[in-house]
N, C-alpha and C positions, 0 to 999 in steps of 0.2 A: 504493500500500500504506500510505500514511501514517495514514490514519484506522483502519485496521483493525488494525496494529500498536500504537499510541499507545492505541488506546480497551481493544484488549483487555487487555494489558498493566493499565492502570489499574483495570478492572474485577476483576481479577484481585485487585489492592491493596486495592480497596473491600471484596472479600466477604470477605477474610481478614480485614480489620484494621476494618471497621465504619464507616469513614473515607473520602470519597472522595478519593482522589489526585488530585493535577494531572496537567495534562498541555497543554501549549502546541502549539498547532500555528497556521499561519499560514491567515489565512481564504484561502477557495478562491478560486482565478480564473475560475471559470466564467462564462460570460455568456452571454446568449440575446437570440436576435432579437426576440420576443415578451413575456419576461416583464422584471421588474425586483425587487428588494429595495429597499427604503426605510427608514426613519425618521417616524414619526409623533410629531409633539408632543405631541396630548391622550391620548398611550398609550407614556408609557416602561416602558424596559425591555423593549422589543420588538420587532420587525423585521417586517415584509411584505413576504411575496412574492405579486406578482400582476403580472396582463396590463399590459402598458406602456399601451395604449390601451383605456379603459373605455369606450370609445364601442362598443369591439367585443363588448361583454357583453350577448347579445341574451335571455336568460336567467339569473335568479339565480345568483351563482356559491355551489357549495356552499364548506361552511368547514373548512376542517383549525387546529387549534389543534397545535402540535409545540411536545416537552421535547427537548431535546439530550440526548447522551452526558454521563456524567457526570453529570445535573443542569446541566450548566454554562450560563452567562449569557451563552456566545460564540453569536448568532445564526448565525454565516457556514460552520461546520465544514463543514455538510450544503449549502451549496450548491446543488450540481451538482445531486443528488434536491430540493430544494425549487422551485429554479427549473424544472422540468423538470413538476415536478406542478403551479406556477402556470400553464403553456405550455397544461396543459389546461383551463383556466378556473376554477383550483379558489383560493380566495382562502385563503393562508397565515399565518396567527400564530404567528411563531418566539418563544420564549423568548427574552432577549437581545438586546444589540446587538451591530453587528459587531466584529469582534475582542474584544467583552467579557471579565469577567473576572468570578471569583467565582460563586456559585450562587442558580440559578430555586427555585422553590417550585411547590405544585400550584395555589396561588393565585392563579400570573403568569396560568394558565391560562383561568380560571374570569374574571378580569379582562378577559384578550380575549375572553373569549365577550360578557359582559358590554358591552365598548367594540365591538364587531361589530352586537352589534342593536341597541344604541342609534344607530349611523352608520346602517343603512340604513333608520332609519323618521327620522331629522334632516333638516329642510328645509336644503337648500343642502348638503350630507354628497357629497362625490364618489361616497359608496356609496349613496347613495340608491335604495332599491328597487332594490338590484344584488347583494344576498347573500340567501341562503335561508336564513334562521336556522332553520329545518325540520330543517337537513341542517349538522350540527355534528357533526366526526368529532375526538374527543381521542388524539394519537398520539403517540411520543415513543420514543425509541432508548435500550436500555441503563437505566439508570437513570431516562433523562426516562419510559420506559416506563411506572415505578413515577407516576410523576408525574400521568400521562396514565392510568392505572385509578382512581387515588384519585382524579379529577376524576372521571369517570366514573359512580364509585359514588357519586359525593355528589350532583352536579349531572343534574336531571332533563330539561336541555336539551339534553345530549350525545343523539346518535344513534346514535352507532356510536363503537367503538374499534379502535385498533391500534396493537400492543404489538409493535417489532422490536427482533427478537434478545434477546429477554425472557422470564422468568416469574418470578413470587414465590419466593420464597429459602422453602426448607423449615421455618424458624423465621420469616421474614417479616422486615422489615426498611425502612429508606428510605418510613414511611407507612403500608405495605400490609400485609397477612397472606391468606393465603389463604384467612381469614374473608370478605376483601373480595371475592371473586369469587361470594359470595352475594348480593351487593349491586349485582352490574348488573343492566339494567334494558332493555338493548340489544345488538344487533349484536358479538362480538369475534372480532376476527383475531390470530393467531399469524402473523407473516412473520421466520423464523431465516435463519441463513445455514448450515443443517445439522449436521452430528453436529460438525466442526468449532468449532463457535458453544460458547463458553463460557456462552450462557443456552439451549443446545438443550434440555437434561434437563427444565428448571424450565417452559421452555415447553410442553414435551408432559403434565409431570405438571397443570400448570393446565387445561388442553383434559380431560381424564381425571375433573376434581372441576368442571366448570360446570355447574350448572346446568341442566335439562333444559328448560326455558323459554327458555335463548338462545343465538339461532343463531351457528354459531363458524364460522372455517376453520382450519386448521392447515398454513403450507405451511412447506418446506423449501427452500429456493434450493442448489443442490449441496453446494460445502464448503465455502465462502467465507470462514467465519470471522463473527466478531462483528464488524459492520458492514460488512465486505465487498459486502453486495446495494449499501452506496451508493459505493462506487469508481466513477471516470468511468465507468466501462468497462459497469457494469450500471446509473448511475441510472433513464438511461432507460427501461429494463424494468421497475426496481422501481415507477417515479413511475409507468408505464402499468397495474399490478397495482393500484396503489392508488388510481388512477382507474374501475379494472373495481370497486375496492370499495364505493368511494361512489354508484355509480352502481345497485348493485344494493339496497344498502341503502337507498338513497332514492330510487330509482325501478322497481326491479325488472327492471333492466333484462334482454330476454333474453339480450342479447351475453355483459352480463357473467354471469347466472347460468349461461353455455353453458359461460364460461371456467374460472369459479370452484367452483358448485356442482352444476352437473347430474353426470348419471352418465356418466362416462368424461370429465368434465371437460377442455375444451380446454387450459387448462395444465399440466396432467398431464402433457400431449404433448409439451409442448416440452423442452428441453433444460434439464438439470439440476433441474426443479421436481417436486416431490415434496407431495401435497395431499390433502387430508382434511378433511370437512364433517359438520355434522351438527345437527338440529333445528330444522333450515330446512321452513318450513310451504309444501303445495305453491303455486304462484304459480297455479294454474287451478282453477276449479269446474268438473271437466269434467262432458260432458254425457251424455245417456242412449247408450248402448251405445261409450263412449268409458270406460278408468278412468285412473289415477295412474301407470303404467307399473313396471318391474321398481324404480325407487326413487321415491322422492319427490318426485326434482326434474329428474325426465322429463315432456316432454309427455303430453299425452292422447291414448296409442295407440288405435285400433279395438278390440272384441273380435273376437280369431279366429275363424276360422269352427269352429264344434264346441261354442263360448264368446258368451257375450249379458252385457251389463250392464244392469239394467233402471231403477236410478234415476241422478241427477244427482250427480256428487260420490264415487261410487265409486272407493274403492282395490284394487277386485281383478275379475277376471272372472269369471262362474263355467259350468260345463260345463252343457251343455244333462244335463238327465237323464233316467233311461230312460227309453224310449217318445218319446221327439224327438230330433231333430238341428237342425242349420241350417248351411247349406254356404253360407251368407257371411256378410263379417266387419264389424265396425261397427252391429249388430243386440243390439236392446231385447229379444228373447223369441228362443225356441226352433218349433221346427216340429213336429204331433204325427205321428208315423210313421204314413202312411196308409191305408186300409184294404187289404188284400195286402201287410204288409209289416211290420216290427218293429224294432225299436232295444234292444240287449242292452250295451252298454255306455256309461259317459259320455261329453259331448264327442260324440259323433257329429258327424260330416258329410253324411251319408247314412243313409239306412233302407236296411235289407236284405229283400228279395223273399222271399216265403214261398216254401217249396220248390213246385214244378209241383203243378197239381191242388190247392192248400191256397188257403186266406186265411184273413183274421182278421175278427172279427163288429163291429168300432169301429177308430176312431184311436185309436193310441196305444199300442202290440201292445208289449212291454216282453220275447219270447223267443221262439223257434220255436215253445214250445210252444202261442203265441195262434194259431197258424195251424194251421187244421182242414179236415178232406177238403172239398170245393165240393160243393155238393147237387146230385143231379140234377136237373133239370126234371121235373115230373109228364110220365108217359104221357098222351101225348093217345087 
């Protein structure tokens, strides 16, 4: 409970009084088989989390730049969730040294982006051709929040953001104003710790004024409180949400789009998560008698049968109409109801049989009333 009580409490002091409060906490114990935190020389005021052995990095790893709670300069607080999101190949730029003191800037940020693609295109750079500078996610907790939009909105190299347990202060404040959420240009996510969370309100009101150009998500992790998602006990879950994010934003992935934004979304399902997407463009051109399905970021269902899509790239199906049917499904056109036979209303699946003794003089008989007495044969 330590970071969640300590951060909220302070954030509490900050929005009244304009000022951020301190708040001392001892950097975390966490350690991982896999990842590590460092120290780099030609990049102070900043801490790395990544994979112990880069030998193991058989593709670019994508980049997270992180602002602390508070603003703060202390790399270590977030730990347990930094190294945990390193675990999955993701290469981290903390604000901060460990145990630091004192306060980041949006700058610190913009400077690792900066010291990140110069390492991976530098001959002899451990990161040599081992980071995607493609794929630069600006994120930051609380106040780093605010840190991590205004990098965001400035910087044209960010790909994606995420803002926990955050939104813009109704007057604006710490940089930002909710002018600034006219000014991304990219990907953002809301991840709160729910109605509990002291930035719940300001998070949902931001989701409500974006932009209809950029794709958001909005989740809720139960009650947890403001910073609660990164206690031991959820890093793991949080750093694997934020792994499904980057993944989908820079490579579309469909795991992660299954989990995050399709319809009836797989984390929805889980326990305590609570989720809401919107303006995500569909991932398929789908094809002829295939459309967009009941939302956006549904596969390409068939048309039903009664139902034809006739070009490529359709968002809806549409009903055969009178005088056709078509009694299967995945189908470019309609059937015309044959001769003895008629179709009275849309969507059909079938024609209906002219009553005994009648037919109809063409395909494509649209009422009973196209069907007429059968002629006799001349007398021989």
């Amino acid at each position: 409970m330590r970071h969640r009580i300590c951060w909220g409490v302070a954030l509490v002091l900050a929005l009244s009084s304009g000022v951020l409060a301190s708040c001392t906490l001892p950097s975390d114990s966490a350690t991982s088989d896999t990842a590590l935190f460092e120290m780099e020389a030609t990049l102070p005021n900043h801490t790395i989390y990544r994979l112990k052995d880069l030998s193991d990095v058989t593709e670019p790893m994508p980049i997270v730049v992180w602002a602390n709670g508070l603003c703060a300069a202390n790399s270590t607080v977030f730990t347990d969730f930094l190294l945990k999101l390193a675990e999955h190949g993701v290469m981290v730029i903390a604000n901060g040294t460990p145990g630091g003191s004192g306060s980041s800037s949006a700058q610190w940020l913009r400077s690792a982006i900066t010291w990140a693609i110069n390492e991976n295109s530098r001959p002899g750079s451990p990161y040599e051709g081992k980071l995607d500078t493609d794929a630069i996610s600006a994120q930051g907790q609380s106040c780093g929040g605010y840190e991590a939009l205004a990098t965001s909105a400035a910087d044209p190299r960010v790909s994606s953001t995420v803002l926990w347990n955050i939104g813009v202060l109704p007057l604006g404040g710490f940089g930002v104003t909710k002018d600034t959420l006219n000014h991304l240009h990219a990907p953002i996510a809301y991840i709160t710790g729910g109605p509990c969370d002291t930035g719940f309100s300001d998070a949902v009101d931001d989701y409500s004024r974006l932009p209809a150009d950029i794709p958001a998500v909005l989740a809720h992790f139960g009650c947890v409180g403001h910073g609660g998602n990164f206690e031991p006990e959820y890093a793991a879950e949080s750093a694997g949400v934020d792994f499904s994010w980057l993944q989908l934003v820079n490579h579309n992935d469909d795991a992660a789009r299954q989990l995050l934004i399709w319809s009836g979304c797989g984390l929805c399902t889980q326990p305590l998560w609570v989720v809401t997407s919107k303006n995500w463009p569909h991932p398929y051109s789908c094809a002829v008698g295939t459309y967009s399905g009941p939302t956006i970021y549904d596969p390409c269902p068939p048309a039903a049968p009664g139902f034809f899509v006739a070009t490529a790239g359709a968002l809806e199906e549409t009903p055969c109409a009178l005088g056709t049917y078509q009694p299967m499904d995945g189908m470019a056109s309609c059937l015309p109801a044959p001769i003895g036979s008629y179709v009275n209303f849309l969507g059909a699946t079938a024609a209906t049989p002219c009553p005994e003794a009648t037919t109809t003089s063409a395909d494509g008989a649209t009422s009973d009333g196209d069907c007429v007495a059968v002629e006799s044969p001349p007398a021989e």
